[in-house]
C-alpha positions in Angstrom: 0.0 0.0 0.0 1.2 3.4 -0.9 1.8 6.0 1.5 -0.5 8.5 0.0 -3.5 5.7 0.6 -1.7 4.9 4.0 -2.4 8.6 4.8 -6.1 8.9 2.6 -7.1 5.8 4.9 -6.0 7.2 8.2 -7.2 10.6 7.0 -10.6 9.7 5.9 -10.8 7.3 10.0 -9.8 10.5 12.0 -12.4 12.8 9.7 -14.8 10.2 10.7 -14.2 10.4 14.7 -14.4 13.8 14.5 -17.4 14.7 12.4 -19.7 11.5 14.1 -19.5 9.1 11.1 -19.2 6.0 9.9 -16.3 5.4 7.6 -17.9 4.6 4.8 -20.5 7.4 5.2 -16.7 9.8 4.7 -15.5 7.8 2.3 -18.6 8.3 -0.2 -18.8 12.0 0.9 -15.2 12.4 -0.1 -15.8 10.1 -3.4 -18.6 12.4 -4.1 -17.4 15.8 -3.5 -13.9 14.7 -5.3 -12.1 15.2 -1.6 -10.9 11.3 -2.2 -8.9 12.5 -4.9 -7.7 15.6 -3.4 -6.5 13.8 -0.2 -4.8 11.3 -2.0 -3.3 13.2 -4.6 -2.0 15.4 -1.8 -0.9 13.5 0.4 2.5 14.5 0.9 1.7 18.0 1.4 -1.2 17.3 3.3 0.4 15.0 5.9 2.4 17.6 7.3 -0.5 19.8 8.4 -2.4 19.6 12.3 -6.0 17.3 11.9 -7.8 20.5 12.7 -6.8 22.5 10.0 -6.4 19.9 7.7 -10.3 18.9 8.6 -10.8 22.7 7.7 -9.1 22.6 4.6 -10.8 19.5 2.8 -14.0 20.7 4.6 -13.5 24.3 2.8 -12.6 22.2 -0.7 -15.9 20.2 -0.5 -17.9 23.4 0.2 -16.4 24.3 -3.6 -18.0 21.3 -4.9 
């Protein structure tokens, strides 16, 4: 597995906690709104922010959508 899907998986887990959701309710939201690709694609420069503002930040690229 590579490390930007290590990092989508454990992204999309934590945005779960936080937010009150299931897993795979984030994971179609993020499918939907394109934030899957965004994470993943990202990965390496998303990794290196805090989980609050990276929750922000996708939260702010799916209000785009």
């Amino acid at each position: 597995m590579s490390k930007a899907m290590k990092f989508t998986a454990f992204f999309i887990e934590q945005y779960s906690g936080v937010k009150q959701m299931s897993g795979k309710d984030v994971y179609n939201l993020f499918k939907k709104t394109g934030a899957l690709t965004y994470v993943y694609e990202c990965a390496d420069a998303l990794h290196t922010l805090g989980l609050p503002y990276l929750i922000e930040d996708v939260d702010a690229y799916m209000k785009q959508k």
